[in-house]
C-alpha positions as CSV (number, residue, x, y, z in Angstrom):
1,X,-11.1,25.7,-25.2
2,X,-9.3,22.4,-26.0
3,X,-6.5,21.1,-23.2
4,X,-4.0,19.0,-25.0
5,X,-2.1,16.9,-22.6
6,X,0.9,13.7,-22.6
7,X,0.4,11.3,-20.9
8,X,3.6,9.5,-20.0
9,X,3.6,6.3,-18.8
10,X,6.4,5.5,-15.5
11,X,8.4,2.8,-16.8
12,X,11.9,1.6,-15.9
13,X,12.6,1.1,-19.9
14,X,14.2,3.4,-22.5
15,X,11.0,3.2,-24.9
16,X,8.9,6.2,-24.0
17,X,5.6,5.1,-23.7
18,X,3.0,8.0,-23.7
19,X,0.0,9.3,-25.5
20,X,-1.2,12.7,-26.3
21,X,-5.0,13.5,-26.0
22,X,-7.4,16.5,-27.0
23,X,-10.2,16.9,-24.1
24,X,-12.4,20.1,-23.5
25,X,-11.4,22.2,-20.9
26,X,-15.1,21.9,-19.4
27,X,-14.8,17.9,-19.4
28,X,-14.3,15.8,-16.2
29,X,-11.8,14.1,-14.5
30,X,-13.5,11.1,-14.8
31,X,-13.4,11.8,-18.8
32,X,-10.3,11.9,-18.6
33,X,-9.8,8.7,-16.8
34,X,-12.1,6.8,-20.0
35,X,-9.7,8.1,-22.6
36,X,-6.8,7.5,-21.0
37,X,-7.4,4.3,-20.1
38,X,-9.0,3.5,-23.5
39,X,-6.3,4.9,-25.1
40,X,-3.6,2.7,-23.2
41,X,-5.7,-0.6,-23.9
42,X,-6.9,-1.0,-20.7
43,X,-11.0,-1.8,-19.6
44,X,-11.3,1.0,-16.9
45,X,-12.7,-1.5,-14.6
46,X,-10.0,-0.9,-11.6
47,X,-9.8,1.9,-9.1
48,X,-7.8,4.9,-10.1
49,X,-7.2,8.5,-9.1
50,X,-5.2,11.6,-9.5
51,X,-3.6,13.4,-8.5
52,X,-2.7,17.3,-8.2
53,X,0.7,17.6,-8.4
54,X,3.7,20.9,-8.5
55,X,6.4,21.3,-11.0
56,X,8.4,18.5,-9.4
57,X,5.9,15.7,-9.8
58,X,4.9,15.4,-5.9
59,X,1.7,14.2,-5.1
60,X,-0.3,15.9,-3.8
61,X,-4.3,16.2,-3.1
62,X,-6.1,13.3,-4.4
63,X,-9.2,13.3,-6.8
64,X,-10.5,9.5,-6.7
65,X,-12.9,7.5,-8.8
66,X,-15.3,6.3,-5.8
67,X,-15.8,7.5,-2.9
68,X,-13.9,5.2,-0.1
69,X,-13.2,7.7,2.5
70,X,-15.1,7.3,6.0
71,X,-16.9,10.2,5.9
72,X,-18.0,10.9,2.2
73,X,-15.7,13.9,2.1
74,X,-13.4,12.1,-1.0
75,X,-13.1,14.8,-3.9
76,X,-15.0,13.0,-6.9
77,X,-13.4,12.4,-10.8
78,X,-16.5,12.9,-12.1
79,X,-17.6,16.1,-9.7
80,X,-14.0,17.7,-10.7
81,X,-14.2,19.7,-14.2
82,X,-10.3,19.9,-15.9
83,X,-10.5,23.3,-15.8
84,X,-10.8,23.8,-12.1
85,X,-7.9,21.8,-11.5
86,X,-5.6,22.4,-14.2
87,X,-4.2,25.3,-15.6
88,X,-1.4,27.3,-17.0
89,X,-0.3,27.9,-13.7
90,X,-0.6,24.3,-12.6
91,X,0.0,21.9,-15.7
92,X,0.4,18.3,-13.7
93,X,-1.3,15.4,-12.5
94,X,-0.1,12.1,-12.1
95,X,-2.8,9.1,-12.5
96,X,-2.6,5.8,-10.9
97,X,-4.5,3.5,-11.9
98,X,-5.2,0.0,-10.9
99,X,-4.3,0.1,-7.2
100,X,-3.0,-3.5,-7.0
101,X,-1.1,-3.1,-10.1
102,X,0.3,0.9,-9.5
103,X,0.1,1.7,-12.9
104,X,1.4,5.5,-12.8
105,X,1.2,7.7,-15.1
106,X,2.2,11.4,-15.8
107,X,-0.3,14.0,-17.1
108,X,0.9,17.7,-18.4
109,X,-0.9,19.8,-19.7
110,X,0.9,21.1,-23.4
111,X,-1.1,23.1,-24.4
112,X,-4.8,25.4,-24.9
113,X,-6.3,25.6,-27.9
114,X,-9.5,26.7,-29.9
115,X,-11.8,23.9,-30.3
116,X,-12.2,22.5,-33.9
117,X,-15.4,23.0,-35.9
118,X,-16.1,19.2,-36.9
119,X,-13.7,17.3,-34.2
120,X,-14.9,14.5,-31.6
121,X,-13.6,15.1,-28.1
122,X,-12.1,13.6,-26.7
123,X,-9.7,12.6,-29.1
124,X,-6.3,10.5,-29.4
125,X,-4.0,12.5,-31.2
126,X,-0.9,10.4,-31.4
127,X,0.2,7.4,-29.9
128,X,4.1,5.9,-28.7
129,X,5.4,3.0,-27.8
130,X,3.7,-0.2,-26.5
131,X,2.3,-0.8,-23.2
132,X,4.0,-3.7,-21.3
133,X,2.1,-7.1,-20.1
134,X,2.7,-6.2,-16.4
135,X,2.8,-2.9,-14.7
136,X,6.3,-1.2,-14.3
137,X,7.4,-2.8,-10.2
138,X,7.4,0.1,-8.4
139,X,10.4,0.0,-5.8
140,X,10.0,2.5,-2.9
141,X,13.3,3.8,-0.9
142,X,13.8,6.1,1.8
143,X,16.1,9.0,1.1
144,X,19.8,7.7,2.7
145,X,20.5,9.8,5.7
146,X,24.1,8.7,6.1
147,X,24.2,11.4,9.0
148,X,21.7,9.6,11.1
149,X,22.0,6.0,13.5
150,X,19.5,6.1,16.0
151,X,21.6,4.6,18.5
152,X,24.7,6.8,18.6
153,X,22.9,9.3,21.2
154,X,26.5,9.8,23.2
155,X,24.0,8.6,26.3
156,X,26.0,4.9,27.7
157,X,23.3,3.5,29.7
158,X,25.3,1.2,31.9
159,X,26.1,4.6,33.5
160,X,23.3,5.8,35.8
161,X,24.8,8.5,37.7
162,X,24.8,10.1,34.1
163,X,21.4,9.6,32.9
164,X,20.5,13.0,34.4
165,X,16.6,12.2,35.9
166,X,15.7,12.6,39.4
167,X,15.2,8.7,40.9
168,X,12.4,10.4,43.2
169,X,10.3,11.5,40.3
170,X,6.7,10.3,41.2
């Protein structure tokens, strides 16, 4: 079988950016990283990864291109086969790649089709929009909490007969 997926690039600009690609279902991860990349003009020389992710685009575990964990336990690109990670039941992955640079993309799976007598795979099937010089700046913020201020704890420390311990507590 034949996993189309787009591949969206994260961009704070109204062009879509994205590219949609053919791959056998019984491909790698790590063939997946080479088309992507080659098929957003990039070498494939940096780090990258991806990772699983639910209907809401979390991230979740990861599937690196080298191994960098402590302990040689790191789930391997080019050990991982598409179809054991992806699905009809679990259709997204998002891909970093270029650790420095945090290019981020999103990866769904469309759709499952027959393979093609007479087609290469993988294969680009259609491209949009240009990719940018730099990488999109990524700006991370907590969730507001308006609710919360970590000194309002209704204790007034100036006020030892209420702080409540036993002095003789050794």
């Amino acid at each position: 079988m034949i996993y189309r997926f787009r591949v969206i690039l994260d961009n704070d600009t109204d062009e879509d950016i994205f590219r949609d690609l053919e791959i056998r279902e019984t491909d790698t991860l790590e063939d997946l990283h080479n088309i992507v990349t080659q098929s957003f003009g990039f070498d494939g020389s940096e780090m990258a990864s991806f990772y699983i992710s639910n209907d809401v685009w979390e991230q979740g575990e990861e599937i690196s291109l080298f191994d960098l964990s402590d302990d040689g336990s790191a789930r391997l690109m080019n050990e991982t086969s598409l179809d054991s990670v992806v699905h009809e039941a679990q259709t997204k992955l998002i891909y970093v790649y270029d650790f420095m640079s945090m290019w981020t993309f999103y990866v769904e799976l469309a759709e499952i089709v027959d393979e093609t007598e007479g087609h290469d795979y993988p294969n680009l099937m259609f491209v949009q929009g240009q990719v940018p010089d730099t990488a999109p700046e990524k700006v991370f913020q907590a969730d507001e909490d308006d609710d919360y201020n970590e000194f309002d704890d209704g204790i007034d420390v100036d006020d030892y007969e209420d702080l409540d311990f036993n002095e003789n507590w050794n």
